[in-house]
C-alpha positions as CSV (number, residue, x, y, z in Angstrom):
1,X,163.2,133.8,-151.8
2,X,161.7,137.4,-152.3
3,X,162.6,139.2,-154.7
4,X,164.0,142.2,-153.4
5,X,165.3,144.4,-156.2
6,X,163.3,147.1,-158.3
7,X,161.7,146.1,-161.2
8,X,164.5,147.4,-163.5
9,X,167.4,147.4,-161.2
10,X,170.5,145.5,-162.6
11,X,170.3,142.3,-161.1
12,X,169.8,141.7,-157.1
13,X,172.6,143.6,-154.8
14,X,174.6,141.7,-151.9
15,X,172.1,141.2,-149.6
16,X,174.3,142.7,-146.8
17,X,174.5,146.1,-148.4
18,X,170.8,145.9,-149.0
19,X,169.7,145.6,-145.3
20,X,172.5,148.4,-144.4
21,X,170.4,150.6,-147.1
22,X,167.2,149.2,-145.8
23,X,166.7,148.1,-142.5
24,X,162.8,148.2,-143.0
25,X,163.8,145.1,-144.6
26,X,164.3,143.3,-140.9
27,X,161.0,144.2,-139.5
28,X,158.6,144.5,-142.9
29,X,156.2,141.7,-143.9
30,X,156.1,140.1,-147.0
31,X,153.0,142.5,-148.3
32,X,154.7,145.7,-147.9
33,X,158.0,144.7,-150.5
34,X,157.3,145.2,-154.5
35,X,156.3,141.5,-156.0
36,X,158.7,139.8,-158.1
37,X,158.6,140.2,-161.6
38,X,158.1,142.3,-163.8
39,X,155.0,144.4,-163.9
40,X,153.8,148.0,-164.5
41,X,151.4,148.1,-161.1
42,X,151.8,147.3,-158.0
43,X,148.3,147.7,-156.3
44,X,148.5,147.1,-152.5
45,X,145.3,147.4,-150.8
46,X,144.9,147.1,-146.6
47,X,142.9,148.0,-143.6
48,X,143.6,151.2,-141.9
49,X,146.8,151.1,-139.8
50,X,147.8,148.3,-142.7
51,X,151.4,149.5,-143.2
52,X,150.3,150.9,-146.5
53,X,152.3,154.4,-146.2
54,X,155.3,153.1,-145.2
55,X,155.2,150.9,-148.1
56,X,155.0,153.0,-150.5
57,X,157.5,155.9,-148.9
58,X,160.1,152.6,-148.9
59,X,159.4,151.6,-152.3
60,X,160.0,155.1,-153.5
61,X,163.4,155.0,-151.2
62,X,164.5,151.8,-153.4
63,X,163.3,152.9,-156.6
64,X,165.2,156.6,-156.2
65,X,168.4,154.6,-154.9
66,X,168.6,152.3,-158.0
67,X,168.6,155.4,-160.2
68,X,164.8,156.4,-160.7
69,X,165.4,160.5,-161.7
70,X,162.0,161.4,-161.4
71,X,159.0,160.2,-159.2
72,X,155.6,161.4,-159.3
73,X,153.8,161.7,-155.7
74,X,149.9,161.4,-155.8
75,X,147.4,161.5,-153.6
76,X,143.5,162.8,-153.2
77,X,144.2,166.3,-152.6
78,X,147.8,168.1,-152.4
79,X,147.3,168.3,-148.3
80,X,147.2,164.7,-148.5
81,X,150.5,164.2,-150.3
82,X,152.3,167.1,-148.7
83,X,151.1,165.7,-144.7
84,X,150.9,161.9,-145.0
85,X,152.8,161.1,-148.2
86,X,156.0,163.6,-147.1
87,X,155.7,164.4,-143.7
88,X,154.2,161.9,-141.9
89,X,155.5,160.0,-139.8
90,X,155.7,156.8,-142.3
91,X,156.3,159.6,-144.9
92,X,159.3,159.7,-147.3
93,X,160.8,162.1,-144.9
94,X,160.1,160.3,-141.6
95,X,161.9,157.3,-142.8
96,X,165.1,157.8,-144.3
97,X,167.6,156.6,-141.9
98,X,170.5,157.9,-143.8
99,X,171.8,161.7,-144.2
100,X,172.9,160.6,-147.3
101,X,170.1,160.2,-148.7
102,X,167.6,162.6,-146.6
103,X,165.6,164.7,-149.4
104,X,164.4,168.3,-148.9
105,X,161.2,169.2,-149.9
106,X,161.1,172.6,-151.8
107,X,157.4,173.4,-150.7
108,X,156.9,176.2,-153.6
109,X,158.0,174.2,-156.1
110,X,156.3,171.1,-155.0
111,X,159.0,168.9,-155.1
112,X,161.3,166.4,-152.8
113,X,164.8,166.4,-153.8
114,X,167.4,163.8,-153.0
115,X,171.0,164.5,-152.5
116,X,171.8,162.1,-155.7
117,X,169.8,164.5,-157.9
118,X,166.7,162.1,-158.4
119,X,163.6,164.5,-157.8
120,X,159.5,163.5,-156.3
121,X,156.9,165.9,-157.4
122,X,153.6,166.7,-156.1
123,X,150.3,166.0,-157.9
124,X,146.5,166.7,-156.4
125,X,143.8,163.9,-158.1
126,X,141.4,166.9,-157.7
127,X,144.2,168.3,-160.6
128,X,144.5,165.7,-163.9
129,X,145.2,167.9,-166.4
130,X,148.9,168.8,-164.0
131,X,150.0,165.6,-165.3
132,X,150.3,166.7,-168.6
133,X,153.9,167.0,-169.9
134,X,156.4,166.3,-167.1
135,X,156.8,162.5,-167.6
136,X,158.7,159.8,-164.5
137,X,160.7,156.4,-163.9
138,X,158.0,155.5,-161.2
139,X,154.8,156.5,-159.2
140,X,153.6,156.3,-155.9
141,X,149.5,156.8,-155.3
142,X,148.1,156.9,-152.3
143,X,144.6,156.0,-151.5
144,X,143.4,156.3,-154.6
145,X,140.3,154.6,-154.0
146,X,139.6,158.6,-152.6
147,X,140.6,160.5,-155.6
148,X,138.0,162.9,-157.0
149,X,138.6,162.5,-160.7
150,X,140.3,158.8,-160.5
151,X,140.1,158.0,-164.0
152,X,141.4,161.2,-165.2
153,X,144.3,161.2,-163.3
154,X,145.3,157.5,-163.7
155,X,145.1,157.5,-167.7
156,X,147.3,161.0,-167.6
157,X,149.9,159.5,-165.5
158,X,150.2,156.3,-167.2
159,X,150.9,158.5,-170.3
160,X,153.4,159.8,-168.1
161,X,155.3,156.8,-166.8
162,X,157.6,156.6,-169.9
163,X,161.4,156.8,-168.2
164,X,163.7,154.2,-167.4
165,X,163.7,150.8,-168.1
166,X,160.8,149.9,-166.3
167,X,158.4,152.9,-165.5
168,X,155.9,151.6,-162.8
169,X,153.6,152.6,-160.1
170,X,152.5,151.5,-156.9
171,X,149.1,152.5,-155.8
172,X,148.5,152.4,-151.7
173,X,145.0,152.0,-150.8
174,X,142.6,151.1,-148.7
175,X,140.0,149.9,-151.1
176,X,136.3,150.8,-152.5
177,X,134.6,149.5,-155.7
178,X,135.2,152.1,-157.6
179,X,135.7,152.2,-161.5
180,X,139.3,152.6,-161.2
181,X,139.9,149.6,-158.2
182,X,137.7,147.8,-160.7
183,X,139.8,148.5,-163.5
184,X,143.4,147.9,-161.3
185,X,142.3,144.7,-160.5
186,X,141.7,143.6,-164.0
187,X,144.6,145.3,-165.4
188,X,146.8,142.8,-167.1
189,X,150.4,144.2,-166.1
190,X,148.7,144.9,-162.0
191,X,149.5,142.9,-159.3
192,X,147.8,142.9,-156.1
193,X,148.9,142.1,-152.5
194,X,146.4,142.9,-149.5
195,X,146.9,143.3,-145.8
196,X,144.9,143.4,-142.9
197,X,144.9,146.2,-139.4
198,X,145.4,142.8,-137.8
199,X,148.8,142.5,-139.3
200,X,150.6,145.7,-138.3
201,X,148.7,145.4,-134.6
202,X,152.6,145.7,-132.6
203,X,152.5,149.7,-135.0
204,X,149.3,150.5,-133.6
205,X,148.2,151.9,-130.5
206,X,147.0,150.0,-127.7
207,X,143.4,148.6,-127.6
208,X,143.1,150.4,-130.9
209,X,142.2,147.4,-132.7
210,X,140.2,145.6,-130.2
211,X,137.9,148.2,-130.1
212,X,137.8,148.6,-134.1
213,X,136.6,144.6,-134.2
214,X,134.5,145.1,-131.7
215,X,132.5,147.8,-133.5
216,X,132.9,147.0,-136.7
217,X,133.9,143.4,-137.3
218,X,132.1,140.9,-139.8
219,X,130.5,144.2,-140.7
220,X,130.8,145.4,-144.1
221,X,132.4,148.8,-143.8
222,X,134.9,146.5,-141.2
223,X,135.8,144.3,-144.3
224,X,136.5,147.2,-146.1
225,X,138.5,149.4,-143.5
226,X,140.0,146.9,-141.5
227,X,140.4,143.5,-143.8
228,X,141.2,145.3,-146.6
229,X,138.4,143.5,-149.0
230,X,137.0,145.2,-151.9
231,X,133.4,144.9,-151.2
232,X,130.7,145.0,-153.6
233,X,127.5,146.8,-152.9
234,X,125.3,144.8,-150.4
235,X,121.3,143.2,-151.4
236,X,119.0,145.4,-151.4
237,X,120.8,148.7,-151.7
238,X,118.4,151.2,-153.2
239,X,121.6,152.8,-154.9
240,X,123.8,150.7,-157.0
241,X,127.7,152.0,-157.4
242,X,127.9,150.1,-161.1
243,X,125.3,152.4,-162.1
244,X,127.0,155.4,-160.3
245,X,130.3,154.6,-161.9
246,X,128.3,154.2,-165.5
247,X,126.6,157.9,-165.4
248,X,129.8,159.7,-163.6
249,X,130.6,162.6,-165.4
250,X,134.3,164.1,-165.5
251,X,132.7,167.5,-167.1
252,X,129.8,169.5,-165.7
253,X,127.6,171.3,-168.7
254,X,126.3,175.0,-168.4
255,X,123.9,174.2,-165.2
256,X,120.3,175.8,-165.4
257,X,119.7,176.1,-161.9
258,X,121.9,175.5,-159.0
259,X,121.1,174.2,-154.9
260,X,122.1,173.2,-151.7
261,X,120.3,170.8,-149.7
262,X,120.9,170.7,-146.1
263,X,119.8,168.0,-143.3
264,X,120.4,169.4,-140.5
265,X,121.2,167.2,-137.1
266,X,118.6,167.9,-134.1
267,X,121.7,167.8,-131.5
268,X,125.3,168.8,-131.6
269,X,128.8,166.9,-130.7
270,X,130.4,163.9,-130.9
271,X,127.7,161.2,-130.6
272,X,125.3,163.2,-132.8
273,X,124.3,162.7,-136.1
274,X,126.0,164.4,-139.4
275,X,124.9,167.4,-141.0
276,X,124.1,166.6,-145.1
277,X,125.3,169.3,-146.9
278,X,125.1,168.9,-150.8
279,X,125.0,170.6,-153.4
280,X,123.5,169.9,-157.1
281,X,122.9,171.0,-160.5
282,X,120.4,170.7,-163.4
283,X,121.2,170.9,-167.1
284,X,118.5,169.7,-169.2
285,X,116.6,166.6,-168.2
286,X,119.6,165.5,-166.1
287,X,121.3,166.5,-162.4
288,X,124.4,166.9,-161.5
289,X,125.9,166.0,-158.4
290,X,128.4,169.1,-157.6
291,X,129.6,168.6,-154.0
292,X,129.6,167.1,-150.6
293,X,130.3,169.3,-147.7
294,X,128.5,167.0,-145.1
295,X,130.1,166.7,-141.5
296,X,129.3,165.3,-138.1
297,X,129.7,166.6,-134.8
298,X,129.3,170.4,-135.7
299,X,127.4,173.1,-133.8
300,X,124.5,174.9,-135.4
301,X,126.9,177.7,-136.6
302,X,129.8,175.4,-137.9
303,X,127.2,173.2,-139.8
304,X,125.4,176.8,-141.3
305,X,129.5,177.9,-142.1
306,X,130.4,175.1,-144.3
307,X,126.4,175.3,-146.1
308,X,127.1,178.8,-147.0
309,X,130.6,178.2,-148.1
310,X,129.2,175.3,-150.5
311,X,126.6,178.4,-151.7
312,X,128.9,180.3,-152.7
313,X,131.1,177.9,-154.3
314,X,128.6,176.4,-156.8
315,X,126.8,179.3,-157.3
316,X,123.4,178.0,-155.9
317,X,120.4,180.3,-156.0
318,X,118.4,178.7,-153.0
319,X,119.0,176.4,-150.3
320,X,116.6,173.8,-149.5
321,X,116.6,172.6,-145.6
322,X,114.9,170.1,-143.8
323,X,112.8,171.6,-140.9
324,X,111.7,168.5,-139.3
325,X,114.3,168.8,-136.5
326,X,114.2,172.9,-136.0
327,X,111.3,174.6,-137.4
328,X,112.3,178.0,-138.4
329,X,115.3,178.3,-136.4
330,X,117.0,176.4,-139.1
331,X,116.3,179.4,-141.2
332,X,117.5,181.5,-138.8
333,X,120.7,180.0,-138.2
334,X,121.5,179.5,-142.3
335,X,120.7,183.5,-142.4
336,X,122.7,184.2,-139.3
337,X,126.0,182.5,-141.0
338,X,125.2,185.2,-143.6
339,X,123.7,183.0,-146.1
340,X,123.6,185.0,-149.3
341,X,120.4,183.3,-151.1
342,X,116.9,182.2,-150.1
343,X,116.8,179.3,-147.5
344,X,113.6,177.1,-148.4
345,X,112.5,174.9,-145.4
346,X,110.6,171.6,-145.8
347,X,109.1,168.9,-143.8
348,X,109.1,165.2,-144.5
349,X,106.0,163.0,-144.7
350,X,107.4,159.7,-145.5
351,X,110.0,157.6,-144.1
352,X,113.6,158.4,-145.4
353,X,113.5,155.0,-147.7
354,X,110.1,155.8,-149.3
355,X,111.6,159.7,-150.1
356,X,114.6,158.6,-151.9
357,X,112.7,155.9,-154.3
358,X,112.1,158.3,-157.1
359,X,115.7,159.8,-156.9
360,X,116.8,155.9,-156.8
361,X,114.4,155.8,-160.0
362,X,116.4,158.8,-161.7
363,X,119.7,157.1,-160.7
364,X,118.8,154.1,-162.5
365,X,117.4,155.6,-165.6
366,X,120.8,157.4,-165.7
367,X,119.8,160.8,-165.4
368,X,121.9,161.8,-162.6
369,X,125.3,161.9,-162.9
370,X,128.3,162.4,-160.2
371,X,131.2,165.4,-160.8
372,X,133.9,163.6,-159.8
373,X,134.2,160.9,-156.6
374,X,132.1,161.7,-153.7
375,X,133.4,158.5,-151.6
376,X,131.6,159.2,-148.1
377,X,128.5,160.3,-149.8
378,X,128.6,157.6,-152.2
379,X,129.5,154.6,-149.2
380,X,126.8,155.9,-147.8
381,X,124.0,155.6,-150.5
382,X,125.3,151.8,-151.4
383,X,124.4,150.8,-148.1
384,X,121.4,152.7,-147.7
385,X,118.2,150.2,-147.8
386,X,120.4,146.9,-147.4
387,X,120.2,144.3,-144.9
388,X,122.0,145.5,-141.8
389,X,122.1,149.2,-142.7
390,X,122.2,151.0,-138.9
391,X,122.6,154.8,-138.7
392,X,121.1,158.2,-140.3
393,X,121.7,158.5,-143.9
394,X,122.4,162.0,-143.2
395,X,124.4,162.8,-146.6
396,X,121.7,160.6,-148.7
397,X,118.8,162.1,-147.1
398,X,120.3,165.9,-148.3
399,X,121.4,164.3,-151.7
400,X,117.4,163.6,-151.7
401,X,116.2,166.9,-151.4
402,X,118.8,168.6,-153.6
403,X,117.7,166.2,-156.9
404,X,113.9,166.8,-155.7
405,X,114.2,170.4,-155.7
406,X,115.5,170.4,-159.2
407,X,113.9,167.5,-161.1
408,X,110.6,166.1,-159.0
409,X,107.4,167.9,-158.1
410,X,106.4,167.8,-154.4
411,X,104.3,164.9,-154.2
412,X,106.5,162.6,-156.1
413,X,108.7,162.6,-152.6
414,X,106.2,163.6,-150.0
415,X,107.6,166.8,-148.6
416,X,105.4,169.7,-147.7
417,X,107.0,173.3,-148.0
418,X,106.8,175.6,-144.9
């Protein structure tokens, strides 16, 4: 028999008054309700479409309704939490069946609040340092295999989870091998269920997951986004994300110099390919990995928009842009978004694989280092150079130029400057 009460909770309730409470409890499967037992992390990893949100929005339900006062609500940026945690429609607001029990969010103060007084408050993973001082009965994370500073804000919130008879979390993903999925799964007091798209197909739209398998399944991003599997990085990967995760630095040092790298796409719309856009630093011997503003499907303009905004958000002094697709009009259009430094254009000699060796070479001698979690840019470079690899590395191939514009001399890369 599951066990359905709350780690905590004083004993298991009559069933009937449960399922009056809970109706999600006639329709859920057996993935989406807190393990038995007791333990201090509930990590449920799944596909996309998984059930994961409403999951975690029900568990909070429970938790608040057996007397947890205060609940912490985190999630990759504040957007996030406010639009898929709250408001979405599998959101803690989207659910509640009863008026009883219907919370109301207080948007300035960043907090849900039930009608039995228990409050849910807001944090951002781009933000660790807000979990200082407030402390909670129970958390709810969502997709934290996405937060920017994951390590940060896990070890301030456990120092936070001190209420209650059993302060706990439950962290929604859908997982990566990052350092902190590495370090939930081998957490002693963690337990782990996984679910599969496949398993929440009658939630989903129509022919929504027939054409998700058919693209992407036995792939390894389709293990990953639709099986839910924490896959490690593939043979042959010029970029390993152990060594990533080893060199990752929570706090950047006083940078001497400052760029923006841009790859720019040779067509525009949906089927073309993305725009890398990113954005490094170099203090001492060592680079710094500041940003990812990459994007695909953007016209010439909206790609040159969200370059210049990077510029003028790290500071950079230059920007360096492929003109292999472009010429001089990639200049032009950089300039005409009102970029505010000098745009430097170069041209590729060798293939994409051959360029990044010696930036694969820095990576590995652990002289570049990450500001935070860059997930698509970093998905992208553990795949690059592996077996089965299909696509433009758009985001690698600008992370290429940025760390050769700061730490490699021209022919180290085989680029020629226009």
């Amino acid at each position: 028999m599951k066990d359905w009460t709350a780690a905590g909770a004083k004993g298991q309730p009559d069933l009937r008054e449960f399922v009056e409470y809970f109706p999600f409890l006639l329709t859920c499967r057996e993935a989406q309700v807190n393990p038995p037992g007791h333990w201090r992390t509930w990590l449920f990893q799944g596909g996309r479409g998984a059930g994961k949100t409403r999951a975690g929005a029900e568990w909070v339900r429970w938790r608040v309704i057996n007397g947890a006062g205060r609940v912490a609500l985190v999630g990759p940026t504040l957007h996030d939490v406010r639009e898929v945690m709250i408001h979405g429609e599998s959101g803690l607001m989207g659910i509640e069946p009863e008026t009883r029990w219907r919370p109301v969010y207080h948007a300035t103060r960043r907090m849900l609040e039930y009608t039995n007084g228990a409050r849910a408050y807001v944090f951002s993973a781009e933000d660790p340092d807000s979990l200082r001082g407030p402390q909670f009965d129970a958390s709810w994370c969502d997709e934290a295999a996405a937060w920017h500073y994951a390590d940060a804000t896990w070890d301030m919130l456990q120092m936070a989870l001190r209420l209650g008879t059993n302060p706990s979390a439950l962290v929604t993903t859908t997982p990566r091998p990052t350092a902190l999925m590495r370090r939930l799964h081998a957490g002693p007091d963690t337990v782990v269920t996984q679910s599969t798209t496949r398993e929440n197909a009658d939630h989903l739209a129509p022919g929504f997951l027939s054409v998700m398998e058919a693209a992407y399944g036995g792939t390894r991003l389709g293990r990953q986004e639709l099986d839910g599997q924490m896959v490690e990085d593939p043979e042959g990967a010029l970029f390993l994300r152990s060594r990533i995760d080893e060199t990752r630095s929570g706090i950047v040092p006083a940078l001497w110099d400052v760029v923006v790298a841009v790859d720019p796409p040779a067509t525009s719309g949906a089927a073309a390919d993305a725009c890398g856009i990113v954005a490094a630093g170099r203090a001492g011997n060592d680079a710094y990995v500041l940003g990812d503003a990459s994007a695909q499907g953007l016209r010439p303009l909206d790609w040159a928009g969200r370059a210049v905004a990077l510029v003028r958000q790290v500071g950079a002094r230059e920007v360096i842009a492929e003109a292999n697709q472009g010429g001089e009009m990639v200049r032009q259009v950089l300039e005409t978004a009102g970029c505010p430094v000098p745009v430097r254009l170069v041209q590729a000699r060798l293939s994409k694989r051959a360029r990044a060796l010696p930036v694969a070479t820095l990576y590995e001698q652990g002289r570049v280092h990450h500001a935070g979690q860059l997930g698509a840019l970093e998905d992208e470079m553990c795949a690059f150079g592996a077996e089965g690899f299909t696509g433009s590395p758009d985001r690698v191939d600008a992370l290429v130029w940025a760390v050769w514009a700061l730490m490699l001399d021209e022919a180290a890369v085989g680029v020629r400057q226009l």
